[in-house]
C-alpha positions in Angstrom: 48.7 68.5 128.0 49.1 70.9 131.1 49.4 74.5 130.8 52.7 75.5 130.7 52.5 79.2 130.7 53.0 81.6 133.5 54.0 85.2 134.0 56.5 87.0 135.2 57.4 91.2 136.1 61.1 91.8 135.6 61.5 95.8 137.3 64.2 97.7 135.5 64.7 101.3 135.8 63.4 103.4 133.0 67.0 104.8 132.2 68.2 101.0 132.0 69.8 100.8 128.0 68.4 98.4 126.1 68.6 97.4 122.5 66.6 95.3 119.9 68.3 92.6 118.2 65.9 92.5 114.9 65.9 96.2 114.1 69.3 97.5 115.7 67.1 99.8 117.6 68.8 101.1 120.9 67.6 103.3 123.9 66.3 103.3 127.2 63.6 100.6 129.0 61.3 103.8 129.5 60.2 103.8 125.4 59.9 99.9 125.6 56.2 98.7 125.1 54.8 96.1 127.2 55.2 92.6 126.0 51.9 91.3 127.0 52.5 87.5 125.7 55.6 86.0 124.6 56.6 82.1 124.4 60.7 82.0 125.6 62.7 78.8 125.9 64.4 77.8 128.8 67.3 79.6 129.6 66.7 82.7 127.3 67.2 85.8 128.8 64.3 88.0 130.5 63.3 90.3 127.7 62.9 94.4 129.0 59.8 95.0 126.7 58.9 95.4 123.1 61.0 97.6 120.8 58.9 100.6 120.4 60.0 100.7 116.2 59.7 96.9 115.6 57.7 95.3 118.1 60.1 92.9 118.8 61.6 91.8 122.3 63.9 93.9 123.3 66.5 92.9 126.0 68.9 95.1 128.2 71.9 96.2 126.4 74.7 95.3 128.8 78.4 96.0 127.3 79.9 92.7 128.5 77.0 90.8 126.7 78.3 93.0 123.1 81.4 91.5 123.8 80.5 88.1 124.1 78.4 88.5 121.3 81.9 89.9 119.2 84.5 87.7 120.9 84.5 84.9 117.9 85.0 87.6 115.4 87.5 89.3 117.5 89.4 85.9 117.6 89.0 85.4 113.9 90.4 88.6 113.6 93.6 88.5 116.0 94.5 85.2 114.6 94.4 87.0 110.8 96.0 89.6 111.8 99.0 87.2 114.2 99.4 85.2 110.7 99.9 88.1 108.7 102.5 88.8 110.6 104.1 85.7 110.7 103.6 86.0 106.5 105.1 89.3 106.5 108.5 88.5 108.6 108.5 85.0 106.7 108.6 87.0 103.6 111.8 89.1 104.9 109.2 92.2 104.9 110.9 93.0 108.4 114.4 91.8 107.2 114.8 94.3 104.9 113.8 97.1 107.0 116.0 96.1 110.1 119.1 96.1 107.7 118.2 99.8 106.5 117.6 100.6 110.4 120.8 99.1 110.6 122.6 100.6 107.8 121.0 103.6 108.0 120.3 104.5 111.8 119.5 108.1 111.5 117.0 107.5 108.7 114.2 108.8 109.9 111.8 106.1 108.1 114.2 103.7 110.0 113.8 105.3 112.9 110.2 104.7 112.5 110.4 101.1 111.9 112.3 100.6 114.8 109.2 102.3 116.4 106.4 100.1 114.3 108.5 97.1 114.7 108.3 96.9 118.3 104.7 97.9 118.5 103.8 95.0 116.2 105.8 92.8 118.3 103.7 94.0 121.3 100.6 93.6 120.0 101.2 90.4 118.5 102.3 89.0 121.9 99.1 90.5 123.5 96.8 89.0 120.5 98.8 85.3 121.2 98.1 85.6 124.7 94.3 86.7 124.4 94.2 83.9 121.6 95.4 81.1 123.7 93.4 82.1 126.5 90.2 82.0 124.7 91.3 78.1 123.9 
């Protein structure tokens, strides 16, 4: 079998942040260690060096990439929180409160379901939309 091995020098400032998926650890590239020798599969991601606490790879620590990394629990979450909603009003949880608003429209806990109300409504329309986009 040929030798499949090669090397390869990434440059990354020292100040880059990076972060260490094994061990949590985060910082900048400049406390990496070298890695030396590593086997990676095609398509992984370059590591920056070696976590200086664990040793293991550590990669830069790029915001949009946490977000990728949260976005299915995010979804989980918006579509738990869209059917509690859904549970809530089905339940005439909102009913009830609109007739006091209604009955009552000086109340101030009325007042501030008017103000709850449509701030639900708002985000439960943004959570929809980022739901169905995501689909």
């Amino acid at each position: 079998m040929p030798d499949m091995s090669y090397s390869a020098e990434i440059s990354i400032s020292d100040d880059e942040p990076c972060a260490c998926g094994s061990c949590g650890w985060r910082g900048p590239a400049g406390l990496l260690k070298e890695i030396e020798d590593c086997a990676l599969d095609p398509g992984d991601a370059s590591p920056a060096g070696r976590c200086s606490e664990c040793d293991s790879l550590a990669y830069l620590d790029r915001p949009a990439d946490r977000v990728r990394e949260a976005a299915p629990a995010l979804r989980e979450a918006l579509a738990e929180m869209a059917q509690l909603l859904v549970d809530i009003d089905e339940a005439g949880g909102f009913a009830i409160l609109r007739r006091r608003f209604l009955k009552f429209p000086d109340d101030k806990g009325a007042k501030r379901y008017l103000a709850a109300h449509d701030r639900i409504s708002a985000a439960d329309a943004k959570a929809r939309a980022a739901l169905t986009a995501t689909e």
